[in-house]
C-alpha positions in Angstrom: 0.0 0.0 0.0 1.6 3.4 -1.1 1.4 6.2 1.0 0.9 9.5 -1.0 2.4 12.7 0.3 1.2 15.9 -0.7 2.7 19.0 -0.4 1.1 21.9 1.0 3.4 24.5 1.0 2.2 25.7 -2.5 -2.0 25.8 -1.3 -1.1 28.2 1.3 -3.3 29.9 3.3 -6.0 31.9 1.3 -4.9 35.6 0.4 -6.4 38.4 3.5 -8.7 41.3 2.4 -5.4 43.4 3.6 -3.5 41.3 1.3 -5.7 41.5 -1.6 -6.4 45.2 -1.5 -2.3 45.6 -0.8 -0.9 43.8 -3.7 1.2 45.5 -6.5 -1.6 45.7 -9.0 -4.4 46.8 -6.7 -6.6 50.0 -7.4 -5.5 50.9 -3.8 -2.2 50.9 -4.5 -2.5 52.5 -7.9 -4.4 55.4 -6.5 -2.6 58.5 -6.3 -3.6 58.7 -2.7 -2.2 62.6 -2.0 -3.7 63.6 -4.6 -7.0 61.9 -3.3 -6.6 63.6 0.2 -5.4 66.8 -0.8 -9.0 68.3 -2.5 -10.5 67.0 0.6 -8.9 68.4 3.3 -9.2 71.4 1.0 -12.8 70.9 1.3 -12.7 70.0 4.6 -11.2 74.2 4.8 -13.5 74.8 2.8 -16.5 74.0 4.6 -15.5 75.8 7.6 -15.0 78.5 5.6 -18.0 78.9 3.8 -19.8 78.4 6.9 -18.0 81.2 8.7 -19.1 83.0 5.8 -22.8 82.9 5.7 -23.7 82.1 9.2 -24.7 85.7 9.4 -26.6 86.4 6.3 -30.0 85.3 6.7 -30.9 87.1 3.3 -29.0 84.1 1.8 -29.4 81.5 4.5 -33.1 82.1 5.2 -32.6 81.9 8.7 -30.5 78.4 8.8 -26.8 79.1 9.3 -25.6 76.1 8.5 -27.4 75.7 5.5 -24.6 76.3 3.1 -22.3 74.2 5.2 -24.6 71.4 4.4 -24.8 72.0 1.0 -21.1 72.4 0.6 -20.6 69.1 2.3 -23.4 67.2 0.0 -21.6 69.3 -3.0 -18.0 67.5 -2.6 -19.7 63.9 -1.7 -21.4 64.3 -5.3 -18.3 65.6 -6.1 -16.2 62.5 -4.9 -18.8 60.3 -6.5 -18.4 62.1 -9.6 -14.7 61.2 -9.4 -15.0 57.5 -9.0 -17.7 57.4 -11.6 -15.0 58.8 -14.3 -12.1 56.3 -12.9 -14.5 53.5 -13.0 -15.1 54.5 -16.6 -11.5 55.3 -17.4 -10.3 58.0 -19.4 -9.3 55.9 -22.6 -12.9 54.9 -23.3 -14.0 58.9 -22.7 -12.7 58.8 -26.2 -15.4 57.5 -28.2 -17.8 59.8 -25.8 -16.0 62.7 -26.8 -18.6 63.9 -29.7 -21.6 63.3 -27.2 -20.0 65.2 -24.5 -18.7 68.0 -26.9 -22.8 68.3 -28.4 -24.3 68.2 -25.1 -21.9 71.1 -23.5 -22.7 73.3 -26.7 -26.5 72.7 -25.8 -25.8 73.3 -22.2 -24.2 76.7 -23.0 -26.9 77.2 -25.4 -29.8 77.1 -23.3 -28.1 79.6 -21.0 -29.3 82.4 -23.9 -32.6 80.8 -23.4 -35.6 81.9 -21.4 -34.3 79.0 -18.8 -30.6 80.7 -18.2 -30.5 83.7 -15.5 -28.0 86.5 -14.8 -26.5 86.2 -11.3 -24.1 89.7 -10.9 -24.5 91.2 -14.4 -23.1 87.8 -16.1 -25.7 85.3 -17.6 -24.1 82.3 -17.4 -26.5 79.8 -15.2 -29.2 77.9 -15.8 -32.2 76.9 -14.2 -33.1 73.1 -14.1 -35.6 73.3 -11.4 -36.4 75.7 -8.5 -33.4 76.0 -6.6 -31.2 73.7 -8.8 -29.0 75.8 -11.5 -25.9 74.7 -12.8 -22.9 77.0 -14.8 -22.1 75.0 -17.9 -19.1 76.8 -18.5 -17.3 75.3 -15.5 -17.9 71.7 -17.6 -16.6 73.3 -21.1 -13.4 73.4 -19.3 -13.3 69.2 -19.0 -15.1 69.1 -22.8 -11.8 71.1 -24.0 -9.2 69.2 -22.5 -10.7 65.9 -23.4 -11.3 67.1 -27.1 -8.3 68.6 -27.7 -6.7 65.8 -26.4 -8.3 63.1 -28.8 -7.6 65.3 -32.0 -4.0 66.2 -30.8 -2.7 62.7 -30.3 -4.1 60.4 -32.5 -1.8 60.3 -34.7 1.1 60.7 -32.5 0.2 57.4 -30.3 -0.7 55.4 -33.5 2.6 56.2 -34.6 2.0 58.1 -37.5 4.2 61.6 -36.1 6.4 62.5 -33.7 4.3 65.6 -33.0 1.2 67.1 -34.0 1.0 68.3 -38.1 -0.4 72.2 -38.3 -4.0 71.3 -39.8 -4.4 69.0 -36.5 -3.6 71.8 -35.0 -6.1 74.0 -36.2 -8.8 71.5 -36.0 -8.0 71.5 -32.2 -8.2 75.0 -31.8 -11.6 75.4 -33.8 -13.1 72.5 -31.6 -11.8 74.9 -28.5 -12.6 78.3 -29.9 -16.5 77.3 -30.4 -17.8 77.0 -26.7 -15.2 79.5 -25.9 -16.8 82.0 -28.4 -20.4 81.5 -27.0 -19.6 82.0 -23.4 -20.4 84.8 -21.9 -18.1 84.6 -18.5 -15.2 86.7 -19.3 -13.8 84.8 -16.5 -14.4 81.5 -17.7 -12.9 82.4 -21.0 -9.4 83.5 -19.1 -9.1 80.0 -18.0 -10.1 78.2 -20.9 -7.5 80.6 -23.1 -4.8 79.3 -20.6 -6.3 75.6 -20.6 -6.1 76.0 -24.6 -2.3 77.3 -23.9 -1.3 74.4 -21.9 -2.6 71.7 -24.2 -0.5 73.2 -27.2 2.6 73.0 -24.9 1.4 69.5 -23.4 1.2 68.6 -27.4 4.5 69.5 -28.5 2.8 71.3 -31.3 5.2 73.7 -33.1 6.4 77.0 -31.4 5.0 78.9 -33.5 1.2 77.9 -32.9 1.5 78.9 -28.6 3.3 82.2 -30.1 0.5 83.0 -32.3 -2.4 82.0 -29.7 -0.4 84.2 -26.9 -0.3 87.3 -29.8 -3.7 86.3 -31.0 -5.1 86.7 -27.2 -3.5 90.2 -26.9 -4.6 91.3 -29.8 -7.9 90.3 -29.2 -8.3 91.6 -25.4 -7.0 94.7 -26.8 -9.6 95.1 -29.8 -12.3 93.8 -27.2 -11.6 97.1 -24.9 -11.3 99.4 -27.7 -14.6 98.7 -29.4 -16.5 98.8 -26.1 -17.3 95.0 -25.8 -17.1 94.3 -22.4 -20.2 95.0 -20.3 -19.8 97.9 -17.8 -19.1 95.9 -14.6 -16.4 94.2 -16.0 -15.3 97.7 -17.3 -15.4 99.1 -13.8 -13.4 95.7 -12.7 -10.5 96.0 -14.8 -10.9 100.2 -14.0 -10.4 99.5 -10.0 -7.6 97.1 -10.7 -5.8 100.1 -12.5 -6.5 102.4 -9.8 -7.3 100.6 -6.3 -7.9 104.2 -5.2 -10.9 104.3 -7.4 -14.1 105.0 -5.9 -13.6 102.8 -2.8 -17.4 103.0 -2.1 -18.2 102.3 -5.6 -16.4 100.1 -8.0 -13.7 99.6 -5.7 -15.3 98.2 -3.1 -15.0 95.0 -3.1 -11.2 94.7 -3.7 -11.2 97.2 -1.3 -12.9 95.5 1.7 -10.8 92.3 0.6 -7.8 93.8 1.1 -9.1 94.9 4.6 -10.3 91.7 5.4 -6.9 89.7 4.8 -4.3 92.4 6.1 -6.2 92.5 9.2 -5.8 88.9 10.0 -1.8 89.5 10.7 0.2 86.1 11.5 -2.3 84.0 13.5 -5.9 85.8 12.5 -8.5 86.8 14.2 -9.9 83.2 15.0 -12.3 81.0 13.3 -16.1 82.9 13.6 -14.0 86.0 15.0 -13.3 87.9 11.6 -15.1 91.6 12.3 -15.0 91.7 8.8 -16.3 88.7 7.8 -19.3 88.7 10.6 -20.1 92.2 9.3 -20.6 91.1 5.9 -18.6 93.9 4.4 -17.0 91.7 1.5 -19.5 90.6 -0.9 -19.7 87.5 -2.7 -17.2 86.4 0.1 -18.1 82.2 0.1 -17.7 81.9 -3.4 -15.5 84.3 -5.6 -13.9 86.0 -1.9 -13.2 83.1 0.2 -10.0 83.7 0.1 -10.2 86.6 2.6 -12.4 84.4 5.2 -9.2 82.2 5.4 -6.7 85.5 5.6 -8.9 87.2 8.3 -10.0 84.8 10.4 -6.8 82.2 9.9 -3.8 84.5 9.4 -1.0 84.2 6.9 -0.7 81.1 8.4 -3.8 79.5 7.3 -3.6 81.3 3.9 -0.5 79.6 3.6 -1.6 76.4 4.3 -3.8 76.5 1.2 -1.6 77.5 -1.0 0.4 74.9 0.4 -2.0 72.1 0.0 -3.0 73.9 -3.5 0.8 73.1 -4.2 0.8 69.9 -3.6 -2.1 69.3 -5.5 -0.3 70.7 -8.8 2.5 68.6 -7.9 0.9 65.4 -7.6 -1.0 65.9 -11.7 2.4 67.2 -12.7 4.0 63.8 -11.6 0.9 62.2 -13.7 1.6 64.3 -16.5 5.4 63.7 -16.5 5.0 59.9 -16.0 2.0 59.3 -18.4 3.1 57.0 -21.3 0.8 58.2 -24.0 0.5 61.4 -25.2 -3.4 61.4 -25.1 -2.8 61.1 -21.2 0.0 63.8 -21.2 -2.5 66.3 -22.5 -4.9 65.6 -20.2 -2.9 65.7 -16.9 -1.7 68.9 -18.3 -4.7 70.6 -19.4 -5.9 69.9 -15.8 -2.6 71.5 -14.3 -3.1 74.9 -16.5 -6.6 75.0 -15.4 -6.2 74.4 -11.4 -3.0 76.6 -11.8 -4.3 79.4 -13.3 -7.8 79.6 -11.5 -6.0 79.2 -8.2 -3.8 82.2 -9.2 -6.9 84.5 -10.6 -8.8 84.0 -7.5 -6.2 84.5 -4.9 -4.5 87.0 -6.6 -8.2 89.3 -6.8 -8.8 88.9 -3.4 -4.6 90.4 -2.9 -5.5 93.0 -5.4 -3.0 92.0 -7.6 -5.2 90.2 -10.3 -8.6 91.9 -11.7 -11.5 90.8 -10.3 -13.0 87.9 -13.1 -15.2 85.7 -10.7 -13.6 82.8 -10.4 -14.2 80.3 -7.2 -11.1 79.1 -5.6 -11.0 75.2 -6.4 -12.0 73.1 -3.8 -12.5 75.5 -1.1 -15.2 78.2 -2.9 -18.8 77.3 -2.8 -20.7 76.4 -5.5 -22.3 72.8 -7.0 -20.9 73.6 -10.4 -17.8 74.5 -9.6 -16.9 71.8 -7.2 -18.2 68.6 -9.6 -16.3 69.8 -12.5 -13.2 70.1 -10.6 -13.7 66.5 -9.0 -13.8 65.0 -12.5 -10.8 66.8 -13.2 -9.9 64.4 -10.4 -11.3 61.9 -11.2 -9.5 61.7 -14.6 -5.9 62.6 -13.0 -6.0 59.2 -11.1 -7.8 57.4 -14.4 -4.4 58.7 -16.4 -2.4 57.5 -12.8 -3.8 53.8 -12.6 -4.0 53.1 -16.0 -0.3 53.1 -16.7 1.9 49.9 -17.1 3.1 48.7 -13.5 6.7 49.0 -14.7 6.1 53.0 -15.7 
């Protein structure tokens, strides 16, 4: 009778959850995870914040002070859901998507003309889907230009077919980008899509002289726009207190004006959370959206400002390690599209609330309120960390 001897050591003990989620190839460990954690404890600031903000303005909080608190909070979880929804889908197969997505953002913008868009501080740019529910298409054109862009720009270049983009790919690029851009009527909006357009044609490695051209072609256009009186008159009075911060500090100056108040009074430490006199006298308008800024430099200090910037830092950091590392250049456009775009905004806003940029109405990503704002930012996201775990394990 034969004995049989088996050997064990092979069958092992079955894998751990830990174990599973752990291993080399595992979403989890795929994830860029600072880049993850960094919008949300930016939104996490955020809340606080926005709260701080509007606790004292009943005329917008109708008596319930942490009513945009909530709403910011429910704003990033959509947000974050948002984000998963795009990594789950990846941003390869966003390809094929592109023309529906392109169509429906023209629509969007469209119907803001219509009798459903409203004007909210002299720009028309919403629109209503339902009492209380309006949305600012504009903040999704930004996504609909990178992604397009990106599809025309590197087809041929990952099939193999050219080193770099040819000049008539070039110019369908920029016609696909110049269309919603033409029809939106945020002069805001357009500033960062002109520097998203910008960062794309460097991302591309599209010849010199195409990012020469679109930097003299801007000029020349923002130049002809303010000579032939096309810019409404409260964007003529923005760019006019800008100039002249002395200008009319009751008038069109104001709000840079009580800005400025509102972060050099918070010195090193600031005033304390809830503390800002400032802030709790409601003498900077628009202040949890296009101002926020100056909640954080009153009532946080330069400390606190700092912080932002820091973790705002970090956050361009982490897509520009994407970018860099990306082994297509479909996904190198992308990341960097999304760099220009959180760079640039990030800049615009902070830098009107210091006086040092004109005021264009930009929320400060991650931290500003607004539903808009803060889903199309999280599918910037959510695309970052598609690019990030879709790479080869040996890049």
């Amino acid at each position: 009778m034969s004995v049989h001897s088996f050997d064990t050591s092979a069958v092992g003990p079955p894998k751990s959850l830990w174990s599973r989620v752990t291993a080399r190839g595992s979403l989890a460990r795929r994830l860029d995870w600072p880049l993850m954690l960094v919008p949300l404890l930016l939104c996490a600031v955020g809340a606080l914040l926005v709260w701080s903000a509007t606790r004292n303005r009943t005329e917008l909080t109708g008596g319930d002070p942490q009513q945009f608190l909530y709403k910011h909070v429910v704003n990033t979880a959509i947000g974050v859901a948002l984000a998963i929804g795009v990594v789950w889908i990846g941003h390869q197969r966003l390809r094929s998507l592109m023309p529906v997505l392109y169509t429906l953002a023209l629509v969007l913008i469209g119907l803001v003309y219509t009798p459903l868009g409203a004007t909210i501080n002299g720009e028309r740019a919403w629109l209503n889907l339902a009492p209380g529910l309006q949305i600012q298409p504009s903040e999704f054109i930004k996504v609909t230009i990178i992604l397009g862009m990106a599809v025309l720009l590197s087809a041929k270049v990952d099939a193999g077919d050219r080193e770099h983009p040819d000049h008539r790919t070039v110019v369908q690029a920029l016609a696909l980008a110049a269309l919603p851009v033409a029809v939106v009527g945020d002069l805001g909006q357009v500033m960062v899509c002109v520097v998203i357009i910008l960062g794309v044609l460097l991302a591309s490695g599209a010849a010199n002289r195409w990012v020469f051209g679109l930097i003299v072609t801007g000029a020349a256009g923002a130049v002809a726009v303010w000579l032939f009186g096309l810019l409404d008159e409260y964007q003529l009075n923005r760019f006019a207190a800008f100039a002249n911060p002395a200008l009319d500090p009751s008038g069109v100056g104001y709000n840079t004006n009580q800005a400025r108040i509102a972060i050099g009074s918070g010195g090193l430490f600031g005033t304390g959370l809830f503390e800002g006199s400032q802030t709790t006298g409601q003498f900077v308008p628009e202040q949890q959206t296009d101002f926020i800024f100056t909640v954080a430099g009153e009532e946080l200090g330069f400390v606190g400002g700092s912080l932002i910037l820091l973790l705002l830092a970090v956050l361009l950091w982490r897509a520009c390690r994407i970018a860099r590392e990306a082994t297509d250049l479909y996904s190198t456009i992308i990341a960097a599209g999304i760099v220009a775009w959180f760079a640039f905004q990030s800049f615009e806003n902070i830098g009107m609330s210091l006086g040092i940029m004109p005021v264009a109405g930009l929320p400060l990503p991650f931290v500003s309120y607004g539903g808009s704002s803060m889903f199309a930012v999280w599918i910037a996201i959510g695309m970052l960390q598609s690019v990030r775990i879709q790479r080869p394990l040996s890049a």
